[in-house]
Wavefront OBJ file of the C-alpha trace (Angstrom):
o trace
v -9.572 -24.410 6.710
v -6.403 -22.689 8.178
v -5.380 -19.129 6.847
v -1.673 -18.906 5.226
v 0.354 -17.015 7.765
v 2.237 -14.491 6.841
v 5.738 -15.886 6.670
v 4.512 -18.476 4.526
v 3.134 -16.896 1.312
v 4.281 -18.079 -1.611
v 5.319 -15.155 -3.636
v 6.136 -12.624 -0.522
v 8.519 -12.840 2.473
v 7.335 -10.287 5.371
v 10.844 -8.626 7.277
v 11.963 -5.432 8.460
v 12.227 -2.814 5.870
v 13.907 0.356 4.607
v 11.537 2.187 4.011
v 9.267 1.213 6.741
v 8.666 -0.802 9.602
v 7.803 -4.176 7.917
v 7.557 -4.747 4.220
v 7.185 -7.057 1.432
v 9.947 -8.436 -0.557
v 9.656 -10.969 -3.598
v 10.537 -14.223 -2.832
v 11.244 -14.992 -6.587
v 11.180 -13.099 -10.041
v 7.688 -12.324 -10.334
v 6.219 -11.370 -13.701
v 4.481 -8.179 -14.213
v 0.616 -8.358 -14.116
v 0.873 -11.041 -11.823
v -1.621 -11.028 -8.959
v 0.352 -10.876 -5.697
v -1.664 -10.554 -2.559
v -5.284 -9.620 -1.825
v -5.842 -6.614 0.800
v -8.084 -7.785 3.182
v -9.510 -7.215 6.295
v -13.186 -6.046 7.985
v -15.621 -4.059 5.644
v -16.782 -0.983 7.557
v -19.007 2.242 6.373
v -17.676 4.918 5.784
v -18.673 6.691 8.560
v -16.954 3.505 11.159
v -13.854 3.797 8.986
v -13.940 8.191 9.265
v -13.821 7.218 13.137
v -11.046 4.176 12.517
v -9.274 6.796 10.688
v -9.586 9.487 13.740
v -8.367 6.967 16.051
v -4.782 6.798 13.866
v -5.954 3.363 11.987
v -3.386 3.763 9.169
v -4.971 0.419 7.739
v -8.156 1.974 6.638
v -8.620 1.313 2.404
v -11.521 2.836 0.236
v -13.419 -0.066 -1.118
v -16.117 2.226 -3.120
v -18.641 4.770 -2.749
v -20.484 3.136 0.153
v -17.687 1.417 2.100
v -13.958 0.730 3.339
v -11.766 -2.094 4.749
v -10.200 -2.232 7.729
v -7.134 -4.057 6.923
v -5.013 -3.610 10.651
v -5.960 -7.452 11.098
v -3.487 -9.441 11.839
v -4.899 -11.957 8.685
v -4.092 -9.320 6.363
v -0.547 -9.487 5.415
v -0.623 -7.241 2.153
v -0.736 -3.904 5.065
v 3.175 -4.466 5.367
v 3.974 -3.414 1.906
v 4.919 0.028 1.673
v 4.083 3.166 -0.485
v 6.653 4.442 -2.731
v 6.630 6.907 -5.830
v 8.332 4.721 -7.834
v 6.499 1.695 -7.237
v 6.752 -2.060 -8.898
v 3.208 -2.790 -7.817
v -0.155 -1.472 -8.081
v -3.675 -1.782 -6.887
v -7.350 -3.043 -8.451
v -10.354 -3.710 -7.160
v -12.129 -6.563 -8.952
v -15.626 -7.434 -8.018
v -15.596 -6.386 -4.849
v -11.842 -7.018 -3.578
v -8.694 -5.118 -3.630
v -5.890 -7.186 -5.548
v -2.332 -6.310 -5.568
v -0.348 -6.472 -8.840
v 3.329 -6.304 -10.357
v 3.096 -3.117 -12.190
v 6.631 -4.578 -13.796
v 8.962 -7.631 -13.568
v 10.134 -7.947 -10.415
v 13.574 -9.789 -9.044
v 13.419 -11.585 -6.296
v 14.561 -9.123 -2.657
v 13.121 -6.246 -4.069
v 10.976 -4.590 -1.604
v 6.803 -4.685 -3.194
v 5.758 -1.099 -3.118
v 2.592 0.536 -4.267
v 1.023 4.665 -3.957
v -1.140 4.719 -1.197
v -2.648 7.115 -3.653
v -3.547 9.293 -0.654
v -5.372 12.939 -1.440
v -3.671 16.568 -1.170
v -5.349 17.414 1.432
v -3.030 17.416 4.888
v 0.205 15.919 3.282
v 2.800 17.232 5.376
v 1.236 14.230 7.789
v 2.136 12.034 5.402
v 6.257 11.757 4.835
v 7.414 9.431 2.372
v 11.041 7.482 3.525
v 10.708 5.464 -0.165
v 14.206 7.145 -1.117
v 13.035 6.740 -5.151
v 14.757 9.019 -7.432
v 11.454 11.159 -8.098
v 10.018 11.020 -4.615
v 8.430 13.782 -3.570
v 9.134 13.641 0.614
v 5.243 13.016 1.393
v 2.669 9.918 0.098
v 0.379 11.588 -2.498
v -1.275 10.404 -5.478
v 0.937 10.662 -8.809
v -1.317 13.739 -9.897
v -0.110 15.815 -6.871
v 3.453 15.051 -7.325
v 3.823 18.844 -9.518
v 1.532 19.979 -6.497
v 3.637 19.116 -3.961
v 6.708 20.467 -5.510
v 5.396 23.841 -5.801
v 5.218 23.912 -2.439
v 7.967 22.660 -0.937
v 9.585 25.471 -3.555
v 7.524 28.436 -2.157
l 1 2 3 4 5 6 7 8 9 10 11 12 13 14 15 16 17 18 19 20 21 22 23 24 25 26 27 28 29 30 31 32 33 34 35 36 37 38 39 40 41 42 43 44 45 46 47 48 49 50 51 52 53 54 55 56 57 58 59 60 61 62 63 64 65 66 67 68 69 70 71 72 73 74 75 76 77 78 79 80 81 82 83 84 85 86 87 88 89 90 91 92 93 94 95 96 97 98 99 100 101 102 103 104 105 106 107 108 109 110 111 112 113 114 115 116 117 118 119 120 121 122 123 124 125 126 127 128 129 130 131 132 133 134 135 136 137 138 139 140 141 142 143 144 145 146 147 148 149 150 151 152 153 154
C-alpha cells in the first residue's frame, strides 16, 4: 500500500507560507468539525522525545502521560501547518491518535493554523510571525495570552 504524498492530499495543498516556512492551505471550503489530517510520525517515551527535543526536534507532540510522537518524518505532512492565535483549526486525540480539525468553516487558500498550545515556561524562544489581530508575538497556550502581555508591558 503506497502512502499519499504530500502534494496530493485531498483537502490540503503543502507551499511556502507567510507565516512560516511551509504551510497548509485548504484546497476547497472545508466545513468546520471536519477531520483534516492526522499528525503522525514515530511514538517515543518521554524521556527519547526530552532528548529529541534537546537536539532542536521542533516536531516533537505530547501523545499522553507515558509518551510522544515524533512527527519530523517526512510521511507526516500535518508538521507544515503552522501555529497561530487566531487559528481555524484545532487538535484531538482520539484513541490513541492526534486528529486535526476545522475549528470553523474554512475557504479554500486560507492558510490551516492551529496553537501549538506550548507552556509558559521559556517563551521568548518561541516568536509567533501568525500576524492575527490578537497575537501575542510568542506561541503560548490561549491561557497565557494575559500572561504574556503583562510582560511584554513591564
Amino acid at each position: 500500500m503506497q502512502k499519499r504524498g504530500q502534494k496530493d492530499h485531498p483537502l490540503i495543498v503543502f507551499k511556502p507560507s507567510t507565516i512560516h516556512g511551509m504551510g497548509g492551505v485548504a484546497r476547497r471550503d472545508i466545513r468546520r468539525g471536519q477531520r483534516l489530517v492526522e499528525y503522525v510520525g514515530i511514538k517515543l517515551s518521554k524521556a527519547k522525545a526530552q532528548m529529541e527535543l534537546h537536539q532542536q526536534n521542533a516536531y516533537i507532540f505530547t501523545l499522553d502521560d507515558t509518551y510522544d510522537i515524533d512527527g519530523s518524518v517526512a510521511w507526516n505532512p500535518a508538521r507544515f501547518l503552522n501555529h497561530s492565535c487566531n487559528p481555524n483549526c484545532e487538535v484531538e486525540i482520539v484513541r490513541g491518535r492526534i486528529w486535526i480539525y476545522a475549528l470553523r468553516d474554512i475557504k479554500a487558500g486560507e492558510e490551516l493554523t492551529y496553537n501549538y498550545s506550548y507552556d509558559f515556561e521559556d517563551y521568548e524562544h518561541r516568536p509567533c510571525n501568525c500576524d492575527a489581530p490578537n497575537c501575542v508575538g510568542y506561541m503560548v497556550a490561549e491561557q497565557f495570552f494575559d500572561t504574556v502581555r503583562l510582560c511584554q508591558s513591564s
